[in-house]
C-alpha positions as CSV (number, residue, x, y, z in Angstrom):
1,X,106.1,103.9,112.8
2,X,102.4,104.5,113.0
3,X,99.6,102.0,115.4
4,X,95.9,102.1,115.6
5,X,96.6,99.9,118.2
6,X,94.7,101.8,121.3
7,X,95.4,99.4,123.7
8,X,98.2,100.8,125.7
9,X,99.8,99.7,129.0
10,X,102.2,101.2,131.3
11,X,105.9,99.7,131.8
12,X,106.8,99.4,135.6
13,X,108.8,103.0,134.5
14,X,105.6,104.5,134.3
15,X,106.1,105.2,130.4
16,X,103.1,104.5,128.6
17,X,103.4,101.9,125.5
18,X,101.5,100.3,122.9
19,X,100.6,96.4,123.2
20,X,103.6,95.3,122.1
21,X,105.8,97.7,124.4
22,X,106.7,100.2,121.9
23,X,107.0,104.2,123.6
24,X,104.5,106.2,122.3
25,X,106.1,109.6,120.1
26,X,106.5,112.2,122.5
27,X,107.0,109.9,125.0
28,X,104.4,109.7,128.1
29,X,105.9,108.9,131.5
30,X,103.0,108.6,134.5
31,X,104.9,109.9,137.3
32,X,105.4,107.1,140.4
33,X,103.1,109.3,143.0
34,X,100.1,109.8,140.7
35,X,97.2,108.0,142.3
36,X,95.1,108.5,138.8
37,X,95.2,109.9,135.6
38,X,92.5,111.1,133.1
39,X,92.9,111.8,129.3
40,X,90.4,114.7,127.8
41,X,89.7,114.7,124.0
42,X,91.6,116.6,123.0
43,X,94.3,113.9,124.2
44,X,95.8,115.6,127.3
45,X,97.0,113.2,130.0
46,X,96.6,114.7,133.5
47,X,97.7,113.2,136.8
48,X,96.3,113.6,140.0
49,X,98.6,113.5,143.0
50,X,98.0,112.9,147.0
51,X,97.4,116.6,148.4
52,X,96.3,118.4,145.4
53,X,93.2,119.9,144.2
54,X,93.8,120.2,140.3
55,X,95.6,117.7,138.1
56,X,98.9,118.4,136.6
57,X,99.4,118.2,132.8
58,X,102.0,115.1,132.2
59,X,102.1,114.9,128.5
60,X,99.9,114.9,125.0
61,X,98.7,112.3,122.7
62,X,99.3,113.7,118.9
63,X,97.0,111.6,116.0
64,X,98.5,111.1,112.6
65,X,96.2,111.3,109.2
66,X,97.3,110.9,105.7
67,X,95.9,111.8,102.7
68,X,95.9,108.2,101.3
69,X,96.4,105.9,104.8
70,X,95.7,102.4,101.7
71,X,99.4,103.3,101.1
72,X,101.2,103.0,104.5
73,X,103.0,100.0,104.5
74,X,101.9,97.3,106.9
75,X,105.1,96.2,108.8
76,X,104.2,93.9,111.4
77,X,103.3,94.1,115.3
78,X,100.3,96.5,114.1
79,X,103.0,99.2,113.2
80,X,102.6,100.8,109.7
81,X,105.4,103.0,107.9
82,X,104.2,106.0,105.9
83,X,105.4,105.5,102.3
84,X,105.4,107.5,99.2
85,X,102.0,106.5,97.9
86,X,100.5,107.1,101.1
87,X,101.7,110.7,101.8
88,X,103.7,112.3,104.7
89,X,102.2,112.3,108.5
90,X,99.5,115.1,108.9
91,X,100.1,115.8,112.6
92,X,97.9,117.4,115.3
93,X,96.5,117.3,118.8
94,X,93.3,114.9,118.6
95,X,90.2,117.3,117.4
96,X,92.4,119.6,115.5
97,X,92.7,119.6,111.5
98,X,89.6,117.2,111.2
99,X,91.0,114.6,113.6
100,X,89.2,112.7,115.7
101,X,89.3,112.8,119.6
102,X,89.9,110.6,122.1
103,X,87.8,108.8,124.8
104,X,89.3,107.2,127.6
105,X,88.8,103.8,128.2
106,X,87.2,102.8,124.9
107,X,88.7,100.6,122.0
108,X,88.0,101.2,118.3
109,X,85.6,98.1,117.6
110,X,85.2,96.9,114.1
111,X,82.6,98.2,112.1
112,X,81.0,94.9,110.8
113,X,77.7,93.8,112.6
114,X,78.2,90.1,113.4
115,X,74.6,89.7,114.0
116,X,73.4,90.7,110.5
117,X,76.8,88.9,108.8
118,X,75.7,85.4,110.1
119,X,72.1,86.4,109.6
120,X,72.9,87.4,105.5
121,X,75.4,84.1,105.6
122,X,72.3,81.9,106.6
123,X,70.0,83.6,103.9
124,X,73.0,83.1,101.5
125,X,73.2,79.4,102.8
126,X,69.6,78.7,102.4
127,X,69.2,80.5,98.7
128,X,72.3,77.8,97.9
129,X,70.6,74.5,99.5
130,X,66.7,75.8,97.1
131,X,69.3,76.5,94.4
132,X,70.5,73.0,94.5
133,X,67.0,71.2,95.0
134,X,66.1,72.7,91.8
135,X,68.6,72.0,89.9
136,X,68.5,68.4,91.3
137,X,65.0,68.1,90.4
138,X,65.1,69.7,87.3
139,X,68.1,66.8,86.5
140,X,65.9,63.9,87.9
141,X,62.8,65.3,85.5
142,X,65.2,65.1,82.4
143,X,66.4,61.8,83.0
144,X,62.4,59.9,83.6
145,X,61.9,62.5,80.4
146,X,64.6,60.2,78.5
147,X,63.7,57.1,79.7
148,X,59.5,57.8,78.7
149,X,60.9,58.5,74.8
């Protein structure tokens, strides 16, 4: 299974997991004397230990693209399934084969502007209430129109 789910935690094994506790494929384990890690872009997960200048390579993140990612199949827990329609899983490091990298620390955020949404959905609002006055008063000028005759 496939998550955009970048929110990942660590089990008390030291393996990294996704929100939902599912390992990440190939597996990441932060060993238990590590007093930090970093991840680069290109998704390599370093740790530093007590007593040593340079960080140790623990593991890679690898991202997944497909040609037509509408057609995974959406299979709960933020976990999608490649199927037929959507192709087979393009894998590579992240920054590789057109792929993205990765930033430490950051979340994918939604690309909608919820500023300018409620700003357009009170235009759209008020456009609806002028709408309605007009039509109202267009109604009350027909029926004094039909009692004059």
């Amino acid at each position: 299974a496939y998550t955009r789910d970048g929110s990942l935690k660590l089990t008390g094994d030291g393996l990294i997991v996704t929100s939902d506790g599912f390992p990440l494929v190939p597996e990441i384990t932060i060993p238990s004397d590590a007093r930090s890690i970093s991840i680069n872009a290109q998704g390599e997960v370093y740790a530093y230990f007590v007593n040593q200048v340079e960080p140790e390579q623990i593991g890679a993140f690898t991202l997944a693209n497909f040609t037509n990612a509408k057609g995974l199949e959406a299979i709960g827990s933020n976990l999608f399934q490649e199927t037929e329609a959507s192709g087979p899983a393009l894998v590579s490091a992240p920054g590789e084969d057109g792929l993205g990298t990765l930033r430490q620390g950051y979340l994918e955020g939604s690309s909608v502007d919820a500023v300018r949404e409620i700003t357009e959905l009170i235009e759209a609002q008020r456009g609806y209430e002028l709408n309605s006055k007009v039509i109202t008063a267009t109604d009350q000028m027909l029926a004094s129109m039909t009692q004059v005759r």
